[in-house]
N, C-alpha and C positions, 0 to 999 in steps of 0.2 A: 772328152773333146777329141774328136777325130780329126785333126789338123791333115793328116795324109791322105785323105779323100778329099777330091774335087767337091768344091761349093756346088751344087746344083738347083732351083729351084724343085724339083722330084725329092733332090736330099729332104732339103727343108721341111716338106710337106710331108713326106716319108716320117722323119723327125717327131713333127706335132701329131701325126696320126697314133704313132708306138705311145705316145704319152694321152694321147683319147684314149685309145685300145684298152691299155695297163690303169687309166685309172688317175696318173698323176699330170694332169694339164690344165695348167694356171692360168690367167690372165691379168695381166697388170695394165692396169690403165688409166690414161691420164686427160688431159683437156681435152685436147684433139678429138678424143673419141665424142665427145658431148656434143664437142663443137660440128660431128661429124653429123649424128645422132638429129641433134635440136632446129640447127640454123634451116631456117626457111623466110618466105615474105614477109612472118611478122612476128618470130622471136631468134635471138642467137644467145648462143653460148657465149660465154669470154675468156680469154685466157684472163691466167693471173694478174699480169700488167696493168689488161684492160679495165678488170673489178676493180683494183687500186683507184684508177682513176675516175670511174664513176660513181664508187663510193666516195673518191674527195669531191666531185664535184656535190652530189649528196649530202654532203657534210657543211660544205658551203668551206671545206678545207683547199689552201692552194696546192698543188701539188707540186713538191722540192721542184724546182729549175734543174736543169741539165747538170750544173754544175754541184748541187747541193749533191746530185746522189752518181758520179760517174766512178766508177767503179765500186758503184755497192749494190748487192743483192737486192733480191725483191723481199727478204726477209729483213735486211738493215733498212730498205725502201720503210718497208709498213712501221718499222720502229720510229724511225723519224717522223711518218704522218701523225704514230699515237703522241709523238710530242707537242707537236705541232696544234691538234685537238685538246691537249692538256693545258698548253700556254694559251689557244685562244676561247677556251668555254671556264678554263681556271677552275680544273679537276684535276685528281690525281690523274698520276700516270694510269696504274690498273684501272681507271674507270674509262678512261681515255680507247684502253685499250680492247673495254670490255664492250665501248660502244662503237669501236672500228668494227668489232667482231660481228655483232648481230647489225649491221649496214651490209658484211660479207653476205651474214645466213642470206637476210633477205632478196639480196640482189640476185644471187646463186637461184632461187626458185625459178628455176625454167625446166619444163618436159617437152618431149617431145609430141610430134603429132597422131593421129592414130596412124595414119598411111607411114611414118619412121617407123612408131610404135611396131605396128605388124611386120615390116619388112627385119626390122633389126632384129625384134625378138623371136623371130622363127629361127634368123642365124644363130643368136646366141646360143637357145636351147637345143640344135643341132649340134652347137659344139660341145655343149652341157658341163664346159669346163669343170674341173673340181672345187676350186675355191675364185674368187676374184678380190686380187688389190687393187684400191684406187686412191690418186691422190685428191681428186675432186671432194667437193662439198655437198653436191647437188643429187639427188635423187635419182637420177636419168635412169643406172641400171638397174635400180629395183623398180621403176615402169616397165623396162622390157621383161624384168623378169619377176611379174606378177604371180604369188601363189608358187612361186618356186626358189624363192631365196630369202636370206635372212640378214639384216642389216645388223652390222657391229661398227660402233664406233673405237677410239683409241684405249679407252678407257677399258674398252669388252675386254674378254679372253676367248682366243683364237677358237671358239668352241660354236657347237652349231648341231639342231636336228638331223636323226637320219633324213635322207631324201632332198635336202634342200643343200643350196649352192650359198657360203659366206661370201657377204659381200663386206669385207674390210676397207674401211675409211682410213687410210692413215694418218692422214693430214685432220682428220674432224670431219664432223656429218653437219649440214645446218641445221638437221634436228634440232642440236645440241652448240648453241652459238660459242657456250665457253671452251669445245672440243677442240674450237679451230684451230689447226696452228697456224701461223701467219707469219707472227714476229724473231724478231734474232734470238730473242730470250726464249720463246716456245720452244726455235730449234736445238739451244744447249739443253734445252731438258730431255731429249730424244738421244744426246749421245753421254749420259750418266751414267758409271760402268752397271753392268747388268738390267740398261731398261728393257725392257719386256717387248715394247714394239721393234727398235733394232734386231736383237735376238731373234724374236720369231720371222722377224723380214728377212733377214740371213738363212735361216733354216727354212721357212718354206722353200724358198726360191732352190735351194742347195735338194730338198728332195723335190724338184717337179722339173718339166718343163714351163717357160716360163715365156708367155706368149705378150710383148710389151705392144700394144696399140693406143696411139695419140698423147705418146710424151716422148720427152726427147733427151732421158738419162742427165739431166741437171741440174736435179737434187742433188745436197750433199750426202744425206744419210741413204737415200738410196742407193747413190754411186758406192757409198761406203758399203750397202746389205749386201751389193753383188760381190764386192771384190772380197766382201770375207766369204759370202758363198765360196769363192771358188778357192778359198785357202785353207777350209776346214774340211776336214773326212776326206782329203783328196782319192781315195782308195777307192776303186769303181765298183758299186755293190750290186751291179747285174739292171739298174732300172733304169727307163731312157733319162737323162736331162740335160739341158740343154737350156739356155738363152738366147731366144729372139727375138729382134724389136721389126716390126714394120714402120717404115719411115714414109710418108708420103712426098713425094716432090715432084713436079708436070713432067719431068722424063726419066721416070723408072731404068736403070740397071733393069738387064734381063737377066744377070745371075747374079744370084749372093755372096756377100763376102762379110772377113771379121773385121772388125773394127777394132780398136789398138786394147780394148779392154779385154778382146775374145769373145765378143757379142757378134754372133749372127746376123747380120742386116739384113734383111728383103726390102728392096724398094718397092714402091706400090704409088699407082696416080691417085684412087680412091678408096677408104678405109671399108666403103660399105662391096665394091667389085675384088678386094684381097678376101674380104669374111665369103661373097660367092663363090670364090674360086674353090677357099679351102674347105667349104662345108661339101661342094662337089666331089673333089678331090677324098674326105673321109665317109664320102656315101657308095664309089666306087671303089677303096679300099677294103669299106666294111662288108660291102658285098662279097667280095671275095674270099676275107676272113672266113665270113660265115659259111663259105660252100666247104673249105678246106676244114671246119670244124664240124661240117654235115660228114667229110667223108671221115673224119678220126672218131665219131662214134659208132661209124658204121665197120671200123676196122674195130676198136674199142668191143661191140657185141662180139665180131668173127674171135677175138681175144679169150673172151669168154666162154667161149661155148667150146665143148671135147674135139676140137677138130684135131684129128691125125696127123691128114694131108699136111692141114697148117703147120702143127707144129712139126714134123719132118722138114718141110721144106725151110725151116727155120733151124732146125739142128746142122741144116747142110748148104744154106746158102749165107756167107756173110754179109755179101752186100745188102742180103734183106735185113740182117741183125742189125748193121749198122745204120741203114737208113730207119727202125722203129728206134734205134738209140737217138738219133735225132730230131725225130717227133715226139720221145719222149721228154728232151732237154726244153722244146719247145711249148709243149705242153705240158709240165707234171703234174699240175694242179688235177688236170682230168684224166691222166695216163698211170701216174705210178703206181695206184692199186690192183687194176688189170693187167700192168705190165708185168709188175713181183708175182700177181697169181699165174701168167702164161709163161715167167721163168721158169717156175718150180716146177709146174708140168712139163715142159723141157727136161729140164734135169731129170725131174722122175725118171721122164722115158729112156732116159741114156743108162738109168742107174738098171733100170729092166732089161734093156739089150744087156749087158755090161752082167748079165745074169749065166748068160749063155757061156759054154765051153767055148773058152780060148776070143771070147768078145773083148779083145783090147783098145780095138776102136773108139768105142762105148766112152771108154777113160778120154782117149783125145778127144773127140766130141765135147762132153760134161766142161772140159776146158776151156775151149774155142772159144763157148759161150760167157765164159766169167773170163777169161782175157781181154776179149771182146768188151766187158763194161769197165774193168779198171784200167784199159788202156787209155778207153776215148773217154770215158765218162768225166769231168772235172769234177774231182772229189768235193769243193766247196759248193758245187753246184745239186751233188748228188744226194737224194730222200737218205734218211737215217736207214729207214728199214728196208732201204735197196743195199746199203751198203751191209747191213748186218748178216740181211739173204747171204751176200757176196762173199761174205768173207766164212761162213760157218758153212758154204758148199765148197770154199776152196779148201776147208780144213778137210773135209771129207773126202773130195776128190786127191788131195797129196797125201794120202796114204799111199797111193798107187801110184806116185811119181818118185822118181831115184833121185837123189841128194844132187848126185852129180852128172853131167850126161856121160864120163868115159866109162863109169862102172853100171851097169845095166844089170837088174836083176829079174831071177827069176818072179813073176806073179807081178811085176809091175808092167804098168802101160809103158812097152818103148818110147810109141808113138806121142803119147802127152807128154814123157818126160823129157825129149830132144824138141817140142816146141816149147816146153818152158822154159829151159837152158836157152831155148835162142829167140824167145820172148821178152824174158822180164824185162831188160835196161830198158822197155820201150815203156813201162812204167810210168807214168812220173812220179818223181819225191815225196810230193804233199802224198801222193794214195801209197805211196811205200811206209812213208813214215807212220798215219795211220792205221794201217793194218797191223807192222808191230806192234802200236802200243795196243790197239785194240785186241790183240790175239794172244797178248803179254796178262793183259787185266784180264782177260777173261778164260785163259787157259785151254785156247786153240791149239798144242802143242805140233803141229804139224804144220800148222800154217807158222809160226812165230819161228820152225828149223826152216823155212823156206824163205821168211820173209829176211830173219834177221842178217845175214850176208850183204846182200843187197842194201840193208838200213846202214849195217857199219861202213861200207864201202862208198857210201852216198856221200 
């Protein structure tokens, strides 16, 4: 969580894109959205409240007075109506409660129209989320997302074909009338130590971003997934995430802020004109994307191929080294194989100057270039076999560097050996402490008299 940057809607959007982009963006969703989705001239969604009450009416049940239910949930609400149904049909409680349930399934069968249908399901599949929570009952989003997602109820495991988007029901699917949760006693089954649903609602949400549309965080167990999300693995492991909820209300904040939980708010007048914005918003960042990954395979081939020029002007220019160190951090997935192969051809080439009478140059060169990666490189960040390159040219090249910079000997590089002495503290620790152990186990002895000084002194 980046609290020191300005809220921006650009953030925001910026935000949700990195978690398109990278692969983990969620969406959690709740009434609102259906209600967003379905209501037209001749059907609506309802919230929770409202199902309560036209299943009592349905039931031919009164529905508690004011005063039977003021200060009690919608989940102690529906306990009291299954009593209620139990005193006056003179059934058990579980049956009572097994015939509130399927009065929910039923009443819950609402879709949307084909003109919602098209407009919503185009956004959705633009955003192509990775997974989808919902607490709804109702079918809605596996209409928009026909032939491309798979319905799991509470019961399921978080699991799902290649290619298709999970759609988790947490609350129960009407599919499955006995899934529903509903009542007070449903909810204490949800916080049983190690239920399975809690658990995984904690941990998805803890790796993705987490995009909340048409609820309004007043679940307890859900209140509860976020705040363990945010108390478990606190330690940033490199991939976007983040919590946003979209809130509608008739006058939208023009910029976002956190809310006491550390939830990102966006305001928004309409659920279906925020999904326009932002599916715009990740078709003109994708664009982009892609032009900047049209030019890193076209730098990618130049990488590849014996070019001289290239690598000269790479032996001699840093700012070029360090700018492809940073397209490599940004890309390794498609970088680091052509990157460690256009190292070593570097190297070579200095190791062939470095052939020549009195080439000491050659020595500082072969260096520049491997100071250059364990300086700026963050070792947690850096491929195995960039670091192994790294550290078995550095053992080869301090041959040729002196211990210390006041005694200078003959056959070694001056040159390398007065940037190393007024290199290394720039270091960091984690690639210090590394390289000892790494040049310790593997019996690098030059690089392990080079590194170890610097390790004790850390």
């Amino acid at each position: 969580m980046n609290k020191e940057l300005k809220l921006t809607r650009e953030y925001v959007f910026n935000s949700l894109f990195n978690s398109f982009n990278y692969g983990n963006l969620g969406l959690f969703i709740g009434a609102g959205f259906s209600k967003a989705v379905v209501n037209d001239d001749l059907t609506s969604a309802l919230s929770w409240g409202d199902l309560i009450r036209k299943a009592c009416d349905e039931l031919k049940i009164k529905m508690p007075d004011c005063e039977e239910v003021k200060g009690l949930s919608f989940p102690q609400i529906s306990s009291l109506i299954c009593d209620k149904i139990a005193d006056s049909e003179q059934v058990s409680y579980e049956d009572a409660k097994r015939k509130l349930k399927r009065k929910i399934s039923h009443l819950s069968n609402w879709l949307p129209n084909e003109e919602k249908t098209s407009l919503f399901s185009d956004l959705l599949r633009r955003i192509n989320p990775s997974w989808i929570i919902t607490t709804n009952y109702d079918l809605v989003i596996e209409k928009l997302l026909t032939g491309k997602c798979v319905t799991l109820g509470p019961d399921n495991y978080f699991t799902y074909p290649k290619g298709t988007i999970p759609i988790y029901h947490l609350h129960g699917v009407r599919l499955d009338p006995d899934s529903i949760i509903i009542t007070q006693e449903d909810y204490v089954q949800l916080f049983r130590p190690n239920e399975y649903r809690q658990i995984k609602l904690a941990l998805t949400i803890k790796e993705s971003t987490t995009l909340i549309l048409g609820y309004g965080l007043g679940d307890v167990n859900v209140l509860s997934a976020v705040d363990w999300s945010k108390n478990i693995y606190k330690e940033n492991n490199g991939y976007p995430h983040e919590i946003i909820q979209a809130i509608r209300t008739d006058n939208p904040s023009s910029e976002p802020y956190r809310d006491k939980n550390g939830i990102i708010i966006i305001e928004v007048d309409e659920i279906k004109n925020f999904l326009q914005e932002l599916v715009e918003f990740f078709r003109i960042r994708k664009d982009k994307y892609d032009n900047k990954l049209d030019e890193l395979y076209k730098l990618i081939g130049d990488l590849t191929k014996s070019d001289e020029e290239l690598i000269e002007s790479f032996i001699a220019d840093q700012k070029k080294r360090l700018s492809l160190l940073q397209l490599l951090s940004e890309f390794e997935l498609h970088m680091v194989s052509p990157y460690i192969d256009f190292i070593s051809r570097c190297i070579d080439k200095t190791w062939k100057d470095s052939a020549d009478y009195g080439a000491f140059e050659a020595y500082d060169q072969n260096l520049r270039i491997l100071l250059d990666i364990i300086i700026n490189y963050d070792y947690n960040r850096m491929p195995p076999a960039l670091f192994e390159f790294v550290a078995h040219s550095l053992d080869r090249v301090f041959r040729f560097v002196s211990d210390t910079r006041d005694k200078l000997y003959v056959g070694h590089g001056w040159d390398a050996t007065r940037r190393w002495h007024s290199q290394k503290s720039k270091i960091p620790y984690k690639t210090v402490e590394e390289l000892y152990y790494f040049s310790k186990n593997n019996y690098l002895s030059e690089l392990h008299k080079k590194i170890e000084p610097i390790f004790t002194e850390s």
